[in-house]
C-alpha positions in Angstrom: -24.6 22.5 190.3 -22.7 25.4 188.5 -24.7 27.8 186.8 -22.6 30.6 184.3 -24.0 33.6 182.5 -23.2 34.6 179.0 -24.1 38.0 177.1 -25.4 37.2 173.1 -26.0 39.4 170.4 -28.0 39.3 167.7 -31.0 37.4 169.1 -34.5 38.7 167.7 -37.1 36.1 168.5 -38.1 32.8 170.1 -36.4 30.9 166.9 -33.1 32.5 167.7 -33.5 31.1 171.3 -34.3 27.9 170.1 -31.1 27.6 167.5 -29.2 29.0 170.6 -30.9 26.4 173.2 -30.2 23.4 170.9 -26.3 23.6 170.1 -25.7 24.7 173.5 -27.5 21.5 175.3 -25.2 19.3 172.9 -22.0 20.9 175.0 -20.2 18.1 177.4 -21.7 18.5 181.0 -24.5 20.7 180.5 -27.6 20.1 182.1 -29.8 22.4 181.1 -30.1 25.9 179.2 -31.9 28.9 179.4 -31.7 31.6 176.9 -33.9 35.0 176.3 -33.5 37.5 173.6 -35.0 40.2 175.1 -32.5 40.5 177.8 -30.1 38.8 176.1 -29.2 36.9 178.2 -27.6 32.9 178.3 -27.5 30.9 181.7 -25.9 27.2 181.9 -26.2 24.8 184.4 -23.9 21.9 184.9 -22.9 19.5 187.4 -19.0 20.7 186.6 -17.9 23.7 185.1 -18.8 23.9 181.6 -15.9 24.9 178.9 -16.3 28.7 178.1 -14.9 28.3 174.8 -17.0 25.4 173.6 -20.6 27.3 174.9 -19.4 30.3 172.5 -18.5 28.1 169.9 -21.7 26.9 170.4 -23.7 29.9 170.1 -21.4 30.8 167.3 -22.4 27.7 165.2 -26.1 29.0 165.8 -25.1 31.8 164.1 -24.8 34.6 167.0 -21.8 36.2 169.2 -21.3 35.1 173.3 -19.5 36.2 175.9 -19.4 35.2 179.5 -20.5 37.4 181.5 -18.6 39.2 184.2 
């Protein structure tokens, strides 16, 4: 299993986790998805290593910025 952190902003409530949770679990290869808006914080786990770019776009078409962490 791979797991990989991302930072997102913009995240106020359980909702906001909810949007975030759901677009992200419809990214290729990911296995599950756990997101908290008080820290902020976005953790992916996949079997592979899951595109960078499509989790952000994800988050984006939520309606919130990501970044992976470092």
């Amino acid at each position: 299993m791979t797991t990989t952190e991302f930072q997102v902003t913009g995240m106020t409530c359980g909702h906001c986790e909810l949007s975030i949770r759901e677009e992200v679990q419809e990214v290729s290869g990911v296995e599950s998805v756990e997101v908290s808006h008080r820290t902020g914080k976005l953790v992916v786990t996949s079997d592979q290593p899951v595109d960078d770019a499509a989790v952000i776009a994800a988050v984006q078409e939520a309606g919130y910025q990501g970044v992976r962490s470092q």
